[in-house]
Steps between C-alpha positions, in 0.01 A plus 500: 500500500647817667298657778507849296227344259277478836577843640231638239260347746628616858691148475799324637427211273193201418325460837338235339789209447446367883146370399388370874586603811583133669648596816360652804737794439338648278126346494360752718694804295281366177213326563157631406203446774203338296174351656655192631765696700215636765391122565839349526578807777195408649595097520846602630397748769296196638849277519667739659232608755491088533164536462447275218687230265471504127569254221509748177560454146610814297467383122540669180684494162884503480558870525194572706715557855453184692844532598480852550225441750701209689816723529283791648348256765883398594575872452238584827642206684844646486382851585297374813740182580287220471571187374516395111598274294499577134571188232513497173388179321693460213511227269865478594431348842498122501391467888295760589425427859931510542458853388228598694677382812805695403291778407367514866854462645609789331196718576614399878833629452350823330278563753749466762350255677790248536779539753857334666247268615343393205127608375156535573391110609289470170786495301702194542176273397522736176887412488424146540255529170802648343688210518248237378577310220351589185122520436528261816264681744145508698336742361234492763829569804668760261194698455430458878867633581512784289157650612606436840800715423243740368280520795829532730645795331104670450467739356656317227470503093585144281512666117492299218581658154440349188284175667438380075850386499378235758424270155866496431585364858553120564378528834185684370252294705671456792565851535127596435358282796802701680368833401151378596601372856673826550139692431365236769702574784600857466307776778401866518781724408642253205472561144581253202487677157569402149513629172390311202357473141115503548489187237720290712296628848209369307671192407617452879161554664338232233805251574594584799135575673657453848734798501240725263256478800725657741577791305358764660526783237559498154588816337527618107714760401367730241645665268581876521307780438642780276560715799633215658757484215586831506652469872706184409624695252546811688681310825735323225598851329569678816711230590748658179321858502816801496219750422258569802235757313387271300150281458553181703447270190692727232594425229168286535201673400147367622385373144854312451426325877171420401629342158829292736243399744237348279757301311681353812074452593587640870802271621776704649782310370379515121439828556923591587574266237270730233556822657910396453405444154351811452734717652771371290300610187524830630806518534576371185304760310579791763143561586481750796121330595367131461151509370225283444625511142863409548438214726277344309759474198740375740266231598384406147876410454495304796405118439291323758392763724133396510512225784371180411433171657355151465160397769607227734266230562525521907326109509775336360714321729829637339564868668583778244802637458476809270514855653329673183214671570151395387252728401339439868767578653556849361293771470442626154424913605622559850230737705602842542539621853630823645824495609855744490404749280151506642325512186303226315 
């Protein structure tokens, strides 16, 4: 569609057809601090004071910014040069403890920390774990040797995105009793996170008791308040804005937020995905202001907005494998805070 149908609206174009912001780029440009932001500041200000370690689990819907979160911890280890390694488990990785060792290889290089000499004397046991054959490993000496490497490079960040994807893996138990030596042997000024499903973190503490108990913090993310909203909508717009003098959510008008938030039920990502929705319909139909009206026709014509689910019984001995939220998972009227606009 031409970029004069947007101009009505101070617009180069849809700000809205990049739903997430998945890099470190541009995580801190849009992300929105909620509740949960303050505590993981708080756990991270410990690690890099080296005043504390932390196992913590950020969980949440898909959507909810579990990523987000992980990319803004490697975000602050970039800006103050500590060490991290990010790693996303995917259920394209056959071997995930090759790819963790490679991960950490290449956070070495990034970090500058090899030389004409070779690198930092943690990293050629890592190498070696590289180079193992297939699912062929010790868990107990791989998780010893990466939180080694952990404790050597302090203050120092292992990220895990996506940890669900674990019941995909082949080497899914082996790699668990990895993970849970690394939370044995790691000090002060080291911090493992992961981001997961809440379902399957309450599936791995039942089945896998050993590695639930050394958790140290498990944290929800909630869904967003209208005001909330409004600035994820606001930082996306500005991000296309040609007009300057005009309100930071325009064409958006409160009720219309209201009306995009309580259909996505708080989660940022549903919320771009809607608010792209919406925003077409106005341009379709020339409207010079979204309403509470208008987006609520756009929605009715919108199948399967209202989130659904299915309960997962966390006793079973087969982990689950749907990201769909339950109606635990998600609250059904996000709380209204202050927040941008400083109104209710």
């Amino acid at each position: 569609m031409p970029s004069g149908n947007y101009e009505r609206y101070g617009l180069t174009g849809n700000p809205f057809r990049e739903l997430a912001s998945e890099n470190v780029e541009d995580v801190t440009l849009f992300h929105v601090n909620q509740e949960t932001d303050a505590a993981l500041r708080s756990i991270r200000e410990e690690v890099f004071d080296r005043e504390n370690r932390a196992v913590v689990a950020v969980t949440g819907v898909q959507g909810a910014g579990k990523t987000e979160r992980l990319l803004l911890t490697a975000a602050e280890a970039r800006e103050r040069k500590a060490f991290c390694v990010y790693f996303d488990v995917t259920t394209k990785t056959p071997w995930l403890l090759k790819g963790l060792a490679a991960a950490f290889q290449a956070a070495a290089k990034d970090a500058g920390r090899m030389s004409v000499l070779g690198g930092p004397p943690w990293l050629r046991p890592l190498a070696a774990l590289a180079r193992q054959r297939e699912g062929q490993y010790d868990p107990t000496e791989a998780g010893r040797r990466i939180g080694e490497a952990l404790n050597a490079s302090a203050p120092s960040f292992l990220l895990l995105n996506d940890l669900h994807n674990l019941v995909e893996m082949q080497d899914v138990d082996s790699f668990v009793r990895t993970i849970e030596e690394i939370t044995d042997v790691i000090k002060p000024g080291v911090l493992v996170m992961f981001g997961c499903y809440a379902s399957y973190l309450a599936w791995l503490c039942v089945n896998h008791p050993a590695l639930g108990s050394r958790i140290n913090r498990a944290m929800s993310l909630s869904g967003l308040s209208d005001d909330e909203a409004r600035l994820v909508l606001a930082k996306k717009l500005l991000a296309k804005r040609i007009v300057e003098e005009l309100e930071p959510t325009y064409p958006f008008d409160r009720e219309s937020v209201a009306e995009l938030n309580r259909a996505a039920r708080g989660n940022p990502r549903r919320l771009l995905e809607l608010a792209d929705v919406v925003l077409e319909r106005a341009v379709a139909t020339r409207a010079y202001q979204i309403d509470g009206e208008l987006a609520r026709a756009a929605l009715v014509q919108r199948d399967g907005w209202v989130v659904g689910g299915q309960t997962v019984d966390v006793g079973t001995s087969r982990p689950p494998t749907e990201g769909a939220a339950t109606p635990e998972e998600v609250p059904a009227a996000p709380p209204k805070r202050r927040g941008l606009f400083g109104r209710a």
